[in-house]
C-alpha positions in Angstrom: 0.0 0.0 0.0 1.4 3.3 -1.4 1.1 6.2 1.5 1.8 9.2 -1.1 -1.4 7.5 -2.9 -3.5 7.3 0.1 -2.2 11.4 0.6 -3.6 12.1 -2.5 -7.2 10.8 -2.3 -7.2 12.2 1.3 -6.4 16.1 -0.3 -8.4 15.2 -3.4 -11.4 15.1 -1.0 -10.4 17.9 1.2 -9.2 20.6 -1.1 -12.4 19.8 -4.1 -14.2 22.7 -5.0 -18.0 21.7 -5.4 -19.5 23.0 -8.5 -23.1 20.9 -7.9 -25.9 22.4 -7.5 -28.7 20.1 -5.1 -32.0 19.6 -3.1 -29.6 19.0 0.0 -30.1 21.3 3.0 -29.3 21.0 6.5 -32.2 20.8 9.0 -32.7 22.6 12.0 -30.0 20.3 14.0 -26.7 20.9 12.6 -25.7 17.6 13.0 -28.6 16.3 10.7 -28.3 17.1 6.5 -32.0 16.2 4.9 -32.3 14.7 0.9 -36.1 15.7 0.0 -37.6 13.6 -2.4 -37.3 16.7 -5.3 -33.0 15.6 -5.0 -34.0 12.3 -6.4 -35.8 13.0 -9.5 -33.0 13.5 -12.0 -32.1 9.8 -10.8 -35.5 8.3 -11.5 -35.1 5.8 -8.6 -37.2 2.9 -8.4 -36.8 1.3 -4.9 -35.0 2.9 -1.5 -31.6 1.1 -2.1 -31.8 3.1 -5.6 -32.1 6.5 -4.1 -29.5 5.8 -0.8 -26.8 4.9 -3.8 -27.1 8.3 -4.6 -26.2 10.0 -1.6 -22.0 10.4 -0.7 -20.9 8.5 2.3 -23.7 6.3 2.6 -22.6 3.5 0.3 -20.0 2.0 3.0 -22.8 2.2 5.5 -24.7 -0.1 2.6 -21.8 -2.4 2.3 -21.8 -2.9 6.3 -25.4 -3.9 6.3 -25.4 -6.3 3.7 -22.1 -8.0 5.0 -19.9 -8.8 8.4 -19.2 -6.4 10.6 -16.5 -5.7 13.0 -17.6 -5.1 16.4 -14.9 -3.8 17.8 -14.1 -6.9 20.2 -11.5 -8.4 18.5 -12.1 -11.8 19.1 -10.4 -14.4 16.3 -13.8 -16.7 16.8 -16.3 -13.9 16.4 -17.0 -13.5 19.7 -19.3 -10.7 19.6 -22.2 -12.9 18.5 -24.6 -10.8 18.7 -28.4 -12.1 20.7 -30.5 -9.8 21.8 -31.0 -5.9 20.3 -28.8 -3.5 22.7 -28.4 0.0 22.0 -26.1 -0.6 19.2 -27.9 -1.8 15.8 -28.4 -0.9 12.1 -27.2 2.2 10.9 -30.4 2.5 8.3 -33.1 3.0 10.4 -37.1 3.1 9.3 -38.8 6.5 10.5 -36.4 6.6 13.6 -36.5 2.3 14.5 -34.4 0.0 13.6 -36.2 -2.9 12.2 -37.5 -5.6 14.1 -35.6 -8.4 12.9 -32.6 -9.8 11.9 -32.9 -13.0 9.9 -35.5 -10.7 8.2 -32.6 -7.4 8.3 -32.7 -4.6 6.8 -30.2 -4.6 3.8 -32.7 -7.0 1.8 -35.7 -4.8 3.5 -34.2 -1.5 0.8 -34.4 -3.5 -2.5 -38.2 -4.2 -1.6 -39.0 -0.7 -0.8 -40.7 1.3 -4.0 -38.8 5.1 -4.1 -42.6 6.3 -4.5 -43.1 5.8 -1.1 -40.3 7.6 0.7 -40.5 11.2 1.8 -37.0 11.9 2.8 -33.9 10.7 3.8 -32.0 12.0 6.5 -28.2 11.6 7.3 -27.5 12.1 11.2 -24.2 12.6 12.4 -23.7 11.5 16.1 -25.9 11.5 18.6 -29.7 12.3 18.6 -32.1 11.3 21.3 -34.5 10.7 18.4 -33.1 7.8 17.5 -33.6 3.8 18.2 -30.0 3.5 18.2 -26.5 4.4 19.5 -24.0 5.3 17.0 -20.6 7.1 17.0 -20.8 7.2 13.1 -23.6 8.5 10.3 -27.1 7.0 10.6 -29.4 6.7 7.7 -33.1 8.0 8.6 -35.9 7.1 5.9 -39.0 9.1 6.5 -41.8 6.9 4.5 -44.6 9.1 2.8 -48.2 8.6 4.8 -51.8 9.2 4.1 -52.0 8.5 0.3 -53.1 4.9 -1.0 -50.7 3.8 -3.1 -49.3 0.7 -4.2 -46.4 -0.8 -6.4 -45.0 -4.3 -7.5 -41.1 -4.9 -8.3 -39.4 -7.7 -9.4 -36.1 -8.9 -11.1 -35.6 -11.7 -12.8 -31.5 -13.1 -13.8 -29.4 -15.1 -12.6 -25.1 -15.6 -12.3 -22.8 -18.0 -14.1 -19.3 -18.6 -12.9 -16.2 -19.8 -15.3 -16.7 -24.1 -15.6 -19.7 -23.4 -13.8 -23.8 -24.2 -14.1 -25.8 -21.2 -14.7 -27.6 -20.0 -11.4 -30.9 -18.5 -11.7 -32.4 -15.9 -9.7 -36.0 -14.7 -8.8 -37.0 -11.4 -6.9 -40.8 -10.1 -6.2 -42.3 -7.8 -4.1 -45.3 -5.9 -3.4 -45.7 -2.8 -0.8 -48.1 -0.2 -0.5 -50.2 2.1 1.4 -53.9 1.8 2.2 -55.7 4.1 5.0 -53.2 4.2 8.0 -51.8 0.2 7.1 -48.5 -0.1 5.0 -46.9 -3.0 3.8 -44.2 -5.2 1.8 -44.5 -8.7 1.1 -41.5 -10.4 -0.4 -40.6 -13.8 -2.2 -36.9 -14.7 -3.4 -36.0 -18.0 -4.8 -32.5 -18.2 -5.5 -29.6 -20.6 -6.6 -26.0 -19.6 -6.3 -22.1 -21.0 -6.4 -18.9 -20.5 -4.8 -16.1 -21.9 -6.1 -12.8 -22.0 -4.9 -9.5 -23.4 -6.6 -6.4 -24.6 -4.5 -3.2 -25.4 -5.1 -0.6 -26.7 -2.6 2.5 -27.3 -2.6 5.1 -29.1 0.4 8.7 -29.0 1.1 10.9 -30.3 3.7 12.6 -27.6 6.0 16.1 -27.8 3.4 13.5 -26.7 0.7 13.3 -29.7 -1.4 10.3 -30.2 -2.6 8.0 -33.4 -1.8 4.7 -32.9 -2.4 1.8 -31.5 -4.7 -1.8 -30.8 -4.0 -4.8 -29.5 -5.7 -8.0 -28.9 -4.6 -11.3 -27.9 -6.7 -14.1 -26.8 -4.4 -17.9 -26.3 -6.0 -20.0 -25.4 -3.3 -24.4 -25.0 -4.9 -26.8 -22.9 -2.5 -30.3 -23.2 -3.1 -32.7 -21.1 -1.0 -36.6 -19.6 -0.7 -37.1 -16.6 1.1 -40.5 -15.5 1.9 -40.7 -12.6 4.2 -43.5 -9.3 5.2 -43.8 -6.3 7.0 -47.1 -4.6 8.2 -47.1 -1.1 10.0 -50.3 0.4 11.4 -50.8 4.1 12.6 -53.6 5.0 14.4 -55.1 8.5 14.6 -53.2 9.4 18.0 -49.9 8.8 16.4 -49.2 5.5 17.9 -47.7 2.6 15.6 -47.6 -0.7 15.7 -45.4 -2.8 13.2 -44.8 -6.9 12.6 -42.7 -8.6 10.3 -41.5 -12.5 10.0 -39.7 -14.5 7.3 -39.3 -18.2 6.7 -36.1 -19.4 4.7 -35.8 -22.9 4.2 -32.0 -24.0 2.1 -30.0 -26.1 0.8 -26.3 -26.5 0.3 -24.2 -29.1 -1.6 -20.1 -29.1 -1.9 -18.0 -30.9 -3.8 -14.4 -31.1 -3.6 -12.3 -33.4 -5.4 -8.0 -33.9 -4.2 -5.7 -34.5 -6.4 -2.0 -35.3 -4.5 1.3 -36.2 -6.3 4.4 -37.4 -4.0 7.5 -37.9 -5.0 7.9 -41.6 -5.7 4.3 -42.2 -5.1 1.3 -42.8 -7.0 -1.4 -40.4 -7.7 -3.8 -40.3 -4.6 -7.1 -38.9 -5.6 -9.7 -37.8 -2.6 -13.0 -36.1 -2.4 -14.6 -34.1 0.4 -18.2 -34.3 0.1 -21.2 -32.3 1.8 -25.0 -32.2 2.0 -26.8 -29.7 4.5 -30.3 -28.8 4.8 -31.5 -25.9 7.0 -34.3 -23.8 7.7 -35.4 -20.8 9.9 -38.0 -18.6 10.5 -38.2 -15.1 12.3 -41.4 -13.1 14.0 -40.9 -9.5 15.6 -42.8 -6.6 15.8 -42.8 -3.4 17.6 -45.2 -0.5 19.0 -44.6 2.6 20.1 -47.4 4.6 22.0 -46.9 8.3 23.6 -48.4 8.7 26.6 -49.5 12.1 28.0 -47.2 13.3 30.7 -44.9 10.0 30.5 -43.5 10.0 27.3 -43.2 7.5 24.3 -43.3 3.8 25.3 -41.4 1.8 22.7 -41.2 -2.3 22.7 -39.7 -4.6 20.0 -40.0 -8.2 20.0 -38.3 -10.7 18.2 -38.6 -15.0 18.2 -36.4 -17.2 15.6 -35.7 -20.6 15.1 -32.5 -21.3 12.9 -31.3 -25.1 12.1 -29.3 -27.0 9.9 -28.7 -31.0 9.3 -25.5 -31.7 7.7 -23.6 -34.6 6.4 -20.2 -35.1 5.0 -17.8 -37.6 3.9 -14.2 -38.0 2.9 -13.1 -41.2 0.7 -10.1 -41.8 -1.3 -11.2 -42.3 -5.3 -8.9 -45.1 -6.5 -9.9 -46.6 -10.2 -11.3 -49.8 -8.5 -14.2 -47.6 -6.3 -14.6 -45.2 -3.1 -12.2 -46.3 0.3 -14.3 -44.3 2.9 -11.8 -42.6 5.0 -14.4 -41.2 7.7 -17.2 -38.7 8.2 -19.2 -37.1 10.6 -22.9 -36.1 11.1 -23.8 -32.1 12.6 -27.6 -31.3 13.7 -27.6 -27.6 15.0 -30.7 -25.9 16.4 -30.7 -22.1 17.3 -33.3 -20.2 19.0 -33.5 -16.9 20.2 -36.6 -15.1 21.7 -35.7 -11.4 22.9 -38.6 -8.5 24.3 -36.9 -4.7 24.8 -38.9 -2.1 26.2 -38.4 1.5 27.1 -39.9 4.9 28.1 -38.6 8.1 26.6 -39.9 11.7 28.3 -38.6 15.6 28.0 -37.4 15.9 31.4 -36.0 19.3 31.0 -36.7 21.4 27.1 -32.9 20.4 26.2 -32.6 17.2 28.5 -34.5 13.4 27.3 -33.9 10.5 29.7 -34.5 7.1 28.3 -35.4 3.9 30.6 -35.5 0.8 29.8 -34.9 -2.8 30.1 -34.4 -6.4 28.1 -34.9 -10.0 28.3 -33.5 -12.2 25.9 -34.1 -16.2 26.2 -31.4 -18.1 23.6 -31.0 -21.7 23.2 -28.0 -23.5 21.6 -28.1 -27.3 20.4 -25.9 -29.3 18.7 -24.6 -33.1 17.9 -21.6 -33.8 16.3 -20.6 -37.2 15.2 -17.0 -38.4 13.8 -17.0 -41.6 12.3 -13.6 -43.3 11.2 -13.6 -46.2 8.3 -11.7 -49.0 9.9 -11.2 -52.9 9.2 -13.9 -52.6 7.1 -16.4 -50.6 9.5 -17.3 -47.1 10.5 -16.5 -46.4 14.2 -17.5 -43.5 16.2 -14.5 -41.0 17.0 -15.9 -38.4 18.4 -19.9 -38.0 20.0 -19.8 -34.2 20.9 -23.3 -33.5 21.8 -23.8 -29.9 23.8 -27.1 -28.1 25.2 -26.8 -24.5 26.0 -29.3 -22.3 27.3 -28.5 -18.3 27.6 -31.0 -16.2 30.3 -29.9 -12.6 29.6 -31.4 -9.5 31.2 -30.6 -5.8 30.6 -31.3 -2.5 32.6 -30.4 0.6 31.1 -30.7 4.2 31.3 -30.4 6.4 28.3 -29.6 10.3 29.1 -29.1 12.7 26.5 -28.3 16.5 27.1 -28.5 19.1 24.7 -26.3 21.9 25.8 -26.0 24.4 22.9 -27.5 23.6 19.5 -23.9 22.8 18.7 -23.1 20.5 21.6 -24.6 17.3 22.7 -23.8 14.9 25.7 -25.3 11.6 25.7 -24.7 9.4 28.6 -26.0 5.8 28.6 -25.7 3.2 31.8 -26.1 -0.6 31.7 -26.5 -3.2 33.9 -25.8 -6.6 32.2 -27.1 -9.9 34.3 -27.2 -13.6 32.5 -26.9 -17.2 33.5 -25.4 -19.8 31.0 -26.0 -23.0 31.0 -24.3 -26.1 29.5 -24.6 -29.7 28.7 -21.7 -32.0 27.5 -22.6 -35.8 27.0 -19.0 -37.0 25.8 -18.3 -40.8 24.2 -16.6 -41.7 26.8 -17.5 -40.7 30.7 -20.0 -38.9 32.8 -21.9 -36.0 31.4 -20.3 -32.7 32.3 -22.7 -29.9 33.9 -21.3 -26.3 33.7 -24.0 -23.6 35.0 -22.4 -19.2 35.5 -23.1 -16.3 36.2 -21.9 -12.9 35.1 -23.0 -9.2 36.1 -21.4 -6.4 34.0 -21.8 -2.6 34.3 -21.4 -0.9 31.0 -21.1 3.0 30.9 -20.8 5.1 27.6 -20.2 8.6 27.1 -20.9 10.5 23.8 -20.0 13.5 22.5 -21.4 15.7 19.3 -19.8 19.1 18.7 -20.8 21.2 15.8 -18.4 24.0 14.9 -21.0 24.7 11.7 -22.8 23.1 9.1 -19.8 21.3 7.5 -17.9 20.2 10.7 -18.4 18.5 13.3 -15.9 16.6 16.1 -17.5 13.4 17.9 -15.5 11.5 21.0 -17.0 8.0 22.4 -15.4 6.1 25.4 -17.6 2.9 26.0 -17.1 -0.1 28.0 -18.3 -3.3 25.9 -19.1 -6.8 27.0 -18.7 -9.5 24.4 -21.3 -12.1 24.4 -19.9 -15.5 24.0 -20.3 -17.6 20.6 -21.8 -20.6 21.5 -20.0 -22.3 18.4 -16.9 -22.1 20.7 -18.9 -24.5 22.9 -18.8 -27.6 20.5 -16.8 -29.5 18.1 -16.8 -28.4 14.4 -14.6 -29.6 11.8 -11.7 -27.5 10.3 -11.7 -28.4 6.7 -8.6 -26.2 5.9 -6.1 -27.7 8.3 -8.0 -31.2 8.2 -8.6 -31.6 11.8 -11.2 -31.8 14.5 -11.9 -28.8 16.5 -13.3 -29.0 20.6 -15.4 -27.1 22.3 -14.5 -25.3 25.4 -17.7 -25.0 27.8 -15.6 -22.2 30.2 -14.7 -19.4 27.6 -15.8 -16.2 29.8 -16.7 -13.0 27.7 -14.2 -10.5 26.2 -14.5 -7.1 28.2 -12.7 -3.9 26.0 -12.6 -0.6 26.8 -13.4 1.4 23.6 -12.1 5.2 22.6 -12.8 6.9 19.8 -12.2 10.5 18.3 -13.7 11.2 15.1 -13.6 14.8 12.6 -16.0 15.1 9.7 -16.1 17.6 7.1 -18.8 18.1 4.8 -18.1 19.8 1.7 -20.5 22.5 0.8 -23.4 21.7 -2.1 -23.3 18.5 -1.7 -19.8 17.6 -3.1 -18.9 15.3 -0.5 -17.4 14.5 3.0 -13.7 13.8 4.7 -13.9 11.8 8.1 -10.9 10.9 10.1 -11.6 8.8 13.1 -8.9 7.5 15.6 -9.4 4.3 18.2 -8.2 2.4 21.0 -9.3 -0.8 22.1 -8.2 -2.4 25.6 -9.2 -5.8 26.0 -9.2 -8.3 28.9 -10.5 -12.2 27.9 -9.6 -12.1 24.2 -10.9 -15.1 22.8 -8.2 -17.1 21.0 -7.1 -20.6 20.8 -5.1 -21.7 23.8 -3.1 -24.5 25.1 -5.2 -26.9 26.8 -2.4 -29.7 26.8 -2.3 -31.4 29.9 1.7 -31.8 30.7 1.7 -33.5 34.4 0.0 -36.3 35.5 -2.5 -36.4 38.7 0.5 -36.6 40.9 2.1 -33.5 39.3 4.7 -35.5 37.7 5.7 -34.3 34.0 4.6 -36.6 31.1 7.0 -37.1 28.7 6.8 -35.2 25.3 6.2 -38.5 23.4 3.2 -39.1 25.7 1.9 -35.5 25.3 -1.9 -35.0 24.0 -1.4 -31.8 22.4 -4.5 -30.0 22.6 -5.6 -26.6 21.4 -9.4 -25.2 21.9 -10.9 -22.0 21.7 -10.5 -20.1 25.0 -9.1 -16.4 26.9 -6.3 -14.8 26.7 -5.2 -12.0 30.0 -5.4 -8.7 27.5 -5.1 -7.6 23.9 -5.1 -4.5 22.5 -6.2 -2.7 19.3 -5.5 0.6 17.7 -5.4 2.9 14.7 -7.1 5.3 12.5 -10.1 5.2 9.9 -10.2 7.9 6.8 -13.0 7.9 4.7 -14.0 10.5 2.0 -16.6 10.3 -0.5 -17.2 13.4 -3.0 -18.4 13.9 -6.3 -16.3 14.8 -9.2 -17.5 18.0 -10.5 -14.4 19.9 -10.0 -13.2 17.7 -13.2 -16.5 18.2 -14.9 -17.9 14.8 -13.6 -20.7 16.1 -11.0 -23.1 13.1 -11.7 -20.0 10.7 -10.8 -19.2 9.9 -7.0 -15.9 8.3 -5.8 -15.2 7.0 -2.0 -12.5 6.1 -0.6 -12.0 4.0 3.3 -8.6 3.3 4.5 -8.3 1.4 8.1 -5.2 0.9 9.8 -5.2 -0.9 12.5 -2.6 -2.2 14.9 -3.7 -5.3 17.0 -1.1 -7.1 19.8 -1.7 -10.1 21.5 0.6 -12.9 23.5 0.3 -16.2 21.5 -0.3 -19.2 24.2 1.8 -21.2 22.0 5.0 -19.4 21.2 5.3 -17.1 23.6 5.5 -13.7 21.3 3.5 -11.1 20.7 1.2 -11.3 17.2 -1.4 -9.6 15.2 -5.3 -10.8 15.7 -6.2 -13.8 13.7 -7.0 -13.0 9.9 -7.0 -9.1 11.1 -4.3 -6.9 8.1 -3.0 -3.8 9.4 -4.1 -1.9 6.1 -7.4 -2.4 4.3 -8.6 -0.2 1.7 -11.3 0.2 0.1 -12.7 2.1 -3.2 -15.8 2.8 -4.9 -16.3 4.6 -8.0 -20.1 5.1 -9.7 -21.2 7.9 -12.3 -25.0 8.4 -12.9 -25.0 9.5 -16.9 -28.7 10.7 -16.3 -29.3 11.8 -20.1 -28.8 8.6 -20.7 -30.8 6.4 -17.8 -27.3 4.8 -17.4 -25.2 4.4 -14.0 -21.8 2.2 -14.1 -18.8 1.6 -11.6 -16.7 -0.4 -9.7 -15.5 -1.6 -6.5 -11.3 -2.1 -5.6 -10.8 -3.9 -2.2 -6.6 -4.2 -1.0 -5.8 -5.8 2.3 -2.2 -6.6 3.3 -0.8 -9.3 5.0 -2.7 -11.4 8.0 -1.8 -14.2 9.9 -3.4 -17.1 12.0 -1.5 -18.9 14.8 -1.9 -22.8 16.1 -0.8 -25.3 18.4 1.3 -26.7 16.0 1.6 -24.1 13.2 1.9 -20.5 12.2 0.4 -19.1 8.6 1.3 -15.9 6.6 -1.2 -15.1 4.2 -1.5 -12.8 1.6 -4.9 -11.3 0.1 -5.2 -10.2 -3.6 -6.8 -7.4 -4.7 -10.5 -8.1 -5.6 -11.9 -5.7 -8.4 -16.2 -5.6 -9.1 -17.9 -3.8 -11.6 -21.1 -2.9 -12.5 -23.4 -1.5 -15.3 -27.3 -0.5 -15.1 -29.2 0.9 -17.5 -33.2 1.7 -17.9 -34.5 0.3 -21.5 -37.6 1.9 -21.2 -40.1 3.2 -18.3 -39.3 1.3 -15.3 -37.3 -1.3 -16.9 -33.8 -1.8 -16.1 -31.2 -4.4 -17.1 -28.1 -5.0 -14.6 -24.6 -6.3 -15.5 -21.9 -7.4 -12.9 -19.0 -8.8 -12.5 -17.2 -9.9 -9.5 -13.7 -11.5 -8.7 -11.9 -9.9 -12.1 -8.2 -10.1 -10.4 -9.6 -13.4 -9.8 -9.2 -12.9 -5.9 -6.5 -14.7 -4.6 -4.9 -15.6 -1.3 -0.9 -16.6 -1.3 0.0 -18.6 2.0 2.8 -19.5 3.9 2.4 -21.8 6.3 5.0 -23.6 8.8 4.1 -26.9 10.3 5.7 -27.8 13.2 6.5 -31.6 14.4 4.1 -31.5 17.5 4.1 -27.9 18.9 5.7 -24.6 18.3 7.6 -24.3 21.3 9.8 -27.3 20.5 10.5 -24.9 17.2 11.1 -28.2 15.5 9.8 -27.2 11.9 8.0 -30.3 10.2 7.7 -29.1 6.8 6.2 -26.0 4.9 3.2 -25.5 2.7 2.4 -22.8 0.2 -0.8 -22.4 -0.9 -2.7 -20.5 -3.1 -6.3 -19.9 -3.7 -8.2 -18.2 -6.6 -12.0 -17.8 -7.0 -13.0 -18.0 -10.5 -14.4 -15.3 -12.3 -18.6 -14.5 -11.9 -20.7 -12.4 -14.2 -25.1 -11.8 -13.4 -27.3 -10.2 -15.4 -30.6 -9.0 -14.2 -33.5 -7.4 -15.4 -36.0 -5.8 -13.2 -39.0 -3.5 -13.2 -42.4 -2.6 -11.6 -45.5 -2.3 -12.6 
């Protein structure tokens, strides 16, 4: 990554002189900058995730809510899974709420949404006391038109083909409307899609000769139905009342056949093979009422069911018919049933205290079964079958200050209480009980200065409490490394403490922002893999290394730490004559430490690059009814750590691009293309005889993977 590059972008965004002209204007709040509906003409949107597109800085916000996101814990296995709402959430909210859902979320909720029916949008820096949400970034507001009767259909129609691949369809269709005080979207989505992965490998011994070659052709087919609603009633005081619910039932197929040439050997051929079905379904709903004298009383509800049966086998492929090698059966059940409730008054004309509490009731099953092929017969390896249950309460207390028009203090206290339990039947042995406790207080302190219109400094310090993935809990198979993985029932969560300090500028007419935002990120209980070998006996006598189980499982780690800096700019480019064209740059450095139980030394997180980058590029030609672009994404290096080896890896630079353009009326035809470089991931990885501490290097693997090249083409409309 080129700095004097990254310098450029930075005071290409600064220093550009606007010459746009826009329906844009800042509302009454500084912090808040309103698109009417009139800014959106010349675009000729046709649903919400059209018109958003169109507005500068918003399109990484997009990008987050259709994907992962980092929560800020740091923890290699996902930690932060998140159950339950919180404070934190969506950064697209729905007339002030979040949506209540999240199997159901709200990235696919935008594309069902008809532009006819959306008022304004709002961009809302920092805090706001009108919000559902906590956010130390930009929130998204859509204000959805009322009153009027109104209907619309949309629907799209394509599909995706990948190089030496099947063609997969696609199928898209919703209707949403208004009638009286009732508005509503139903959905239906049946789609069929493939990921494939090429891998070669290639072994020497530690005097670089080498001894062995490997490759590795993975077709994975999804198949899935997704049929999903959302009503929302007003009444005539102004209350409202909203319900949604989705059912997705799937399927998922992979196919991966080995090939693996050793010196002086003949060719082995192999093939990894899984089937999966799954299904879930969500409900939620929320109402808000206001209440004369007390306030606005605000619950959202939430109950899902997620599971998935899966099966897979490995076998060598001779010429004379399949040798099973083993395979294991997984049956995972996840439910999740959460009720949040609060009460929001005036206390003061500039002061709004918010009180509240939550309940959230998740349940965690699983059984895993290993079988190994021997003598002629499968036998049972491994029989990891785990019950969790998850009672988890919140109070909190939400207190935001206005102190000028220009300066804001939000103050937010939370009491965190839960009990999990656990249930471990092993193969062998007595069933293993584990039942805790925890209790967490959890301040946060925001502050929203406005200097003017165009800038704005914001400072967060926030204590956060990871909640504990439960997939830590139980076995799962590593099909990279080849090996089984155990649960560990006594991971405890991650606790951080969280600063941030952020500047934004906002160009003027519309041309754009400039954000710089620094962090730091103290963490105690990092979740990592550990050493769980056991090297004495019951009489504390040390077992000899040849004896040694070595063991690694998912578990916590004293402290970590995590710091750096965010840039992000989006502008248009009419200062070179392109004002219809928008281009946004992210750049994240981040710098994370953290003492690996294995070696001893201090490392980067697992799979966490220093640098990531990020670029979007997309011009709206709107004589034409044509919009194209692209996407660049450059990460550097990142690394992952085990008991018995350590990996280097390198990312390639993924390039997307896109093309749209309207035929006629409502009718527009979409081209993409993703994986152009093709991505690709260069490895080093060093395997060591039994563990790294011996620093006895085994042998050494490099390994590269490339995704093959994927082009769709849609056509949609609505009538």
């Amino acid at each position: 990554m080129r700095n004097p590059l990254l310098k450029g972008l930075l005071l290409i965004s600064v220093c550009a002189t606007p010459l746009v002209s826009s329906a844009q204007s800042s509302g009454e709040d500084q912090s808040t900058v309103v698109y009417e509906k009139d800014y959106f003409i010349k675009y000729d949107p046709v649903t919400l995730l059209d018109m958003l597109q169109r507005v500068p800085g918003v399109q990484a916000i997009l990008d987050t809510s259709s994907g992962w996101q980092d929560d800020g814990s740091g923890s290699e296995y996902g930690g932060q899974q998140e159950r339950g709402f919180g404070a934190g959430g969506d950064q697209i909210l729905i007339n002030n709420r979040r949506l209540s859902g999240k199997a159901n979320n709200i990235s696919d909720t935008l594309a069902r949404i008809s532009a006819t029916t959306v008022e304004r949008v709002e961009i809302i820096r920092g805090a706001s006391s009108d919000l559902d949400v906590q956010s130390q970034g930009l929130v998204v507001n859509v204000i959805m038109a009322g009153g009027a009767s109104t209907s619309s259909t949309f629907w799209k129609v394509g599909g995706s083909y990948s190089e030496d691949y099947l063609f997969s369809p696609s199928l898209e269709f919703s209707h949403n409307g208004s009638k009286g005080n009732l508005d509503y979207i139903f959905g239906l989505e049946v789609a069929q899609s493939q990921y494939i992965v090429l891998q070669s490998m290639q072994s020497y011994t530690p005097g670089d000769d080498f001894f062995q070659d490997e490759e590795r052709r993975s077709d994975s087919l999804f198949k899935t139905l997704k049929l999903n609603g959302n009503l929302t009633y007003n009444t005539e005081n102004g209350d409202e009342l909203r319900l949604n619910g989705q059912f997705e039932p799937g399927k998922f197929r992979k196919h991966e056949p080995r090939t693996i040439l050793e010196i002086d050997q003949p060719v082995l051929l192999q093939n990894w093979g899984e089937d999966q079905t799954s299904q879930n379904w969500e409900i939620g709903g929320d109402y808000t009422q206001k209440i004369d004298a007390l306030g606005t009383w605000k619950t959202i509800f939430i109950a899902n069911r997620d599971r998935i049966d899966k099966q897979a086998d490995f076998v060598n492929t001779p010429g004379t018919g399949d040798v099973p090698l083993y395979r294991y059966d997984q049956y995972r059940v996840k439910k999740e049933k959460i009720v949040r409730t609060s009460l929001t008054n005036s206390i003061t004309a500039n002061q709004v205290l918010e009180l509240g509490g939550e309940v959230a009731i998740n349940n965690y099953d699983q059984i895993f079964i290993q079988d190994t092929y021997e003598s002629g017969n499968f036998i049972t390896f491994s029989n990891d079958d785990v019950e969790v249950e998850e009672n988890r309460y919140e109070l909190f207390a939400n207190h935001t200050y206005n102190v000028t028009p220009q300066f804001v203090l939000q103050s937010t206290l939370t009491g965190e209480f839960s009990k999990i339990s656990s249930l471990t039947i092993p193969l062998n042995g007595a069933n293993v009980e584990r039942s805790r406790t925890f209790s967490f207080l959890k301040p946060r302190l925001d502050i929203r200065y406005d200097f003017d219109d165009q800038n704005q400094i914001r400072a967060t310090v926030e204590k956060r409490v990871s909640q504990l993935d439960f997939q830590n809990f139980v076995a799962e198979y590593d099909l990279l490394f080849d090996r089984l993985r155990l649960g560990n029932t006594g991971i405890v969560p991650e606790k951080s403490w969280n600063y941030n300090l952020a500047f934004e500028h906002r160009l003027a007419g519309d041309a754009g922002t400039a954000q710089i935002e620094f962090f730091y990120r103290d963490i105690s209980d990092y979740i990592g893999r550990v050493d769980f070998t056991e090297y004495f006996d019951e009489n504390g006598v040390a077992i000899p290394r040849g004896e040694l189980n070595f063991t690694s499982v998912s578990g916590n780690i004293d402290k970590a730490t995590s710091y750096g800096f965010d840039i992000s700019s989006s502008i248009r480019l009419g200062f070179v004559g392109l004002p219809e064209a928008v281009f946004s740059v992210d750049y994240k450095y981040e710098k994370t430490d953290v003492v690996d139980q294995f070696s001893g030394e201090n490392r980067a997180f697992k799979w966490t690059p220093e640098h990531y980058l990020t670029l979007n590029y997309r011009h709206d030609v709107t004589k034409w009814n044509l919009s194209y672009g692209g996407k660049i994404t450059i990460a550097s290096v990142s690394d992952d750590h085990d008991i018995d080896f350590q990996d280097r890896t390198i990312t390639g630079n993924a390039y997307e691009l896109f093309a749209e353009i309207k035929i006629f009326g409502d009718l527009k035809l979409i081209l993409a293309a993703e994986n152009l470089s093709p991505l690709q991931y260069d490895a080093r990885t060093d395997f060591y005889t039994d563990h790294v501490r011996y620093n006895e290097l085994s042998f050494y693997r490099d390994t590269r993977w490339d995704l093959v090249r994927k082009y769709s083409l849609h056509l949609q409309g609505t009538f």
